[in-house]
C-alpha positions in Angstrom: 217.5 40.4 52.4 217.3 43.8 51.3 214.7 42.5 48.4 212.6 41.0 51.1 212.1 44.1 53.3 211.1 46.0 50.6 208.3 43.2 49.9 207.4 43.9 53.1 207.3 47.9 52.9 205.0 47.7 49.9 202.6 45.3 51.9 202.2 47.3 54.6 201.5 50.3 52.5 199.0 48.6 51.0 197.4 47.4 54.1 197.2 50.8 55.1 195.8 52.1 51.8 192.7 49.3 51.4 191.1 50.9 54.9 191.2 54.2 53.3 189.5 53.1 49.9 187.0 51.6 51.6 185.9 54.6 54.0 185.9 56.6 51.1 183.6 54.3 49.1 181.5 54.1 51.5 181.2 58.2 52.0 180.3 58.1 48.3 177.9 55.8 48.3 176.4 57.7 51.2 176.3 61.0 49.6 174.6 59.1 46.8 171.8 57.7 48.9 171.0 60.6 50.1 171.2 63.3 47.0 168.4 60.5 45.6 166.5 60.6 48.5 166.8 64.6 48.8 165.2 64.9 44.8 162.9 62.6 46.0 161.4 64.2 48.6 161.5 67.5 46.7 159.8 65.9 44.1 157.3 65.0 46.3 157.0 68.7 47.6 156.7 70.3 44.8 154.3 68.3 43.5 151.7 68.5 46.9 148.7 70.5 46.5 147.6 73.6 48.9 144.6 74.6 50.2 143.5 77.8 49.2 143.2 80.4 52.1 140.0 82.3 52.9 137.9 83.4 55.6 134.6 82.0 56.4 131.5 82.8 58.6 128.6 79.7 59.2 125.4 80.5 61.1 122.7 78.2 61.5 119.3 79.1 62.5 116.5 77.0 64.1 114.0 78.9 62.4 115.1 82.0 60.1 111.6 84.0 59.3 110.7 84.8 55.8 107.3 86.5 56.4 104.7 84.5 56.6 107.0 81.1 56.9 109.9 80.2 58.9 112.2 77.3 58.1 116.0 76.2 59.6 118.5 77.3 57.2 122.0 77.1 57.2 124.3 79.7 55.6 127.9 80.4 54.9 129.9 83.6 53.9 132.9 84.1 52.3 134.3 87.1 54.5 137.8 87.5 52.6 140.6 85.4 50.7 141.1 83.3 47.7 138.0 82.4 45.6 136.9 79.0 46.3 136.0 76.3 43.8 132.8 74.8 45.6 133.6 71.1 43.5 136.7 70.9 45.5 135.4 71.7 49.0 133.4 69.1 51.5 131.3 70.6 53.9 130.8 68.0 57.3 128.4 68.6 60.3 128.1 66.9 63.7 125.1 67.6 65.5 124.0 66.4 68.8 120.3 66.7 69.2 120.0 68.2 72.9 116.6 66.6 73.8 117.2 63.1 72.7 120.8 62.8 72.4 121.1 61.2 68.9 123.9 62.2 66.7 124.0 63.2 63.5 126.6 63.7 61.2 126.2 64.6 57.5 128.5 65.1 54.7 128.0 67.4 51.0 130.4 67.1 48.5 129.9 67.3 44.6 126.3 68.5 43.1 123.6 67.3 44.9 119.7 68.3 44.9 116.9 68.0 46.5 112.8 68.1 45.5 110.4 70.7 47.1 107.0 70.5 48.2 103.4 70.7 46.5 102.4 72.6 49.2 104.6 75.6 47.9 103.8 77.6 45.6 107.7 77.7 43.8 109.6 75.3 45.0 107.1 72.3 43.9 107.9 68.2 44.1 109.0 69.0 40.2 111.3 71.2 40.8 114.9 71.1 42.3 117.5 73.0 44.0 120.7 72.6 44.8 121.6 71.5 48.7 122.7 74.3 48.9 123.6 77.3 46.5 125.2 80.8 46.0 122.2 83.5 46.2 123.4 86.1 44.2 121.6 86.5 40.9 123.4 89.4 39.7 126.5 86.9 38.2 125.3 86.3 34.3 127.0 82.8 34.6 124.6 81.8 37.1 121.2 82.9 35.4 118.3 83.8 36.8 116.5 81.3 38.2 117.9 78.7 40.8 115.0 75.8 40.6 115.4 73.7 37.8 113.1 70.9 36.3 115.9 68.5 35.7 120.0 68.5 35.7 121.8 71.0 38.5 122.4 74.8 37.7 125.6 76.8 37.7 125.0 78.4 41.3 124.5 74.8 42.8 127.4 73.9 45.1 129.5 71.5 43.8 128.8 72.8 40.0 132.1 73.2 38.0 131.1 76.9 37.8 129.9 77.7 41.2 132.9 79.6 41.9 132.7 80.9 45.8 134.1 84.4 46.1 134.5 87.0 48.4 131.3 88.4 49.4 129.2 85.3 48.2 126.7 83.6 50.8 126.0 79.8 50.0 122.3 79.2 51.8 120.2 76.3 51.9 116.6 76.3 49.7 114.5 77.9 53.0 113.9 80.8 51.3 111.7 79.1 48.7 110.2 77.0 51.2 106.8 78.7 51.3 104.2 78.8 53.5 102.5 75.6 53.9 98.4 74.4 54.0 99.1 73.8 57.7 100.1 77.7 58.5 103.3 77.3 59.4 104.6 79.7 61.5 107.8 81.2 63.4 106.8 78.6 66.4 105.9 76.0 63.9 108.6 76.0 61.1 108.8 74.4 57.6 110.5 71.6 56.5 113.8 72.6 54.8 115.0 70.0 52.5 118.7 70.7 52.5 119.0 70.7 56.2 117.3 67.7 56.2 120.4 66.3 53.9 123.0 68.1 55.4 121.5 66.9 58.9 120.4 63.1 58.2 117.6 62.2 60.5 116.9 65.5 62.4 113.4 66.7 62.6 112.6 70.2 61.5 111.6 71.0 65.2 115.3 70.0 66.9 117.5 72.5 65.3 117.0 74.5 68.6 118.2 77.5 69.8 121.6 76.8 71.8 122.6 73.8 70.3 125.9 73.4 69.2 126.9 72.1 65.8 130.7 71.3 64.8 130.9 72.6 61.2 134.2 71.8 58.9 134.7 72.6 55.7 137.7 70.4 53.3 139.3 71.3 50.7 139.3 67.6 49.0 142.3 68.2 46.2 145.2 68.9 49.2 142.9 67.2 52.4 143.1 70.3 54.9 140.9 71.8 56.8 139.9 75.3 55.9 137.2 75.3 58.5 136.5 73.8 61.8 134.4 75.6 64.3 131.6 74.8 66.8 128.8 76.6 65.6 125.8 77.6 68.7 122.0 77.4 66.6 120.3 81.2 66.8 
């Protein structure tokens, strides 16, 4: 008799132990998941790229006067921050044109060019210029002169060495958009081939004073937004 109850006693105890076990199995197993899923998503944060941070000005002109010539120009200026590499940044535009209502929306990323106009005395059908540039020919790396015959130049944006810095101004070809044969004027004003890429199908003559353009700039390597403001057309 006394044999059996003790069967007993060590059958209960082991009843009561197998809950225990399993509870703390399962804790472990827990803790496991979720130290894997922990380096995980540190992994995963470390490895995420940022955008660099800077402060930037855009103004966009309906006609900007050069003289004897005007043209629409677009220009941006790097007012303060980290230097900007100009391969890694996308600039978009959305443009409503007032009178007609048609909607344009362009996109510049990477090194892109555009061909002048015979009726100029520089910047001639066998030249090229970058979309748009960085007009400052005091930096050695960038040379001296901006039109080239063939191939891009090192002050194009999107060129591996068209590093945007504080101070810099990145401008569309207007200013070598020269007076025409058909005496374009401040009223009447040129043709400017980058805003004609940067704005697909928009005439010269509806960049108009008032207008509102929504301007953002991308920083492609991370995917954020380092600019995004409405811009009103002086």
């Amino acid at each position: 008799m006394k044999k059996k109850q003790e069967r007993e006693l060590v059958t209960r105890k082991d009843a009561a132990v197998s809950p225990v076990v399993g509870v703390m199995l399962m804790l472990a197993v827990t803790i496991m998941i979720a130290a894997i899923v922990s380096a995980t998503a540190g992994s995963f944060s470390n490895t995420e790229k940022k955008a660099p941070g800077a402060i930037l000005d855009v103004s966009i002109y309906a006609a900007k006067d050069y003289g004897d010539f005007s043209a629409p120009t677009m220009t941006i200026r790097h007012v303060s921050g980290n230097v900007l590499q100009t391969k890694d940044l996308q600039i978009v535009t959305y443009y409503t044109v007032p009178k007609t209502g048609n909607i344009s929306r362009g996109s510049l990323m990477g090194e892109n060019s555009v061909k002048g106009n015979d009726t100029w005395p520089l910047f001639t059908s066998s030249k090229l210029c970058g979309t748009m540039f960085i007009n400052d020919k005091n930096r050695p790396e960038f040379g001296t002169d901006t039109l080239q015959s063939s191939g891009g130049n090192a002050n194009w944006f999107g060129n591996v060495s068209a590093a945007f810095k504080p101070g810099d101004i990145l401008v569309t070809p207007a200013q070598y958009c020269g007076k025409s044969g058909d005496g374009s004027s401040i009223t009447n004003p040129n043709p400017n081939p980058g805003m004609e890429q940067l704005f697909p199908n928009v005439n010269t003559n509806e960049f108009q004073v008032g207008g509102v353009v929504t301007v953002k700039i991308i920083h492609t390597p991370s995917g954020q937004i380092i600019f995004d403001k409405d811009v009103v057309i002086s």
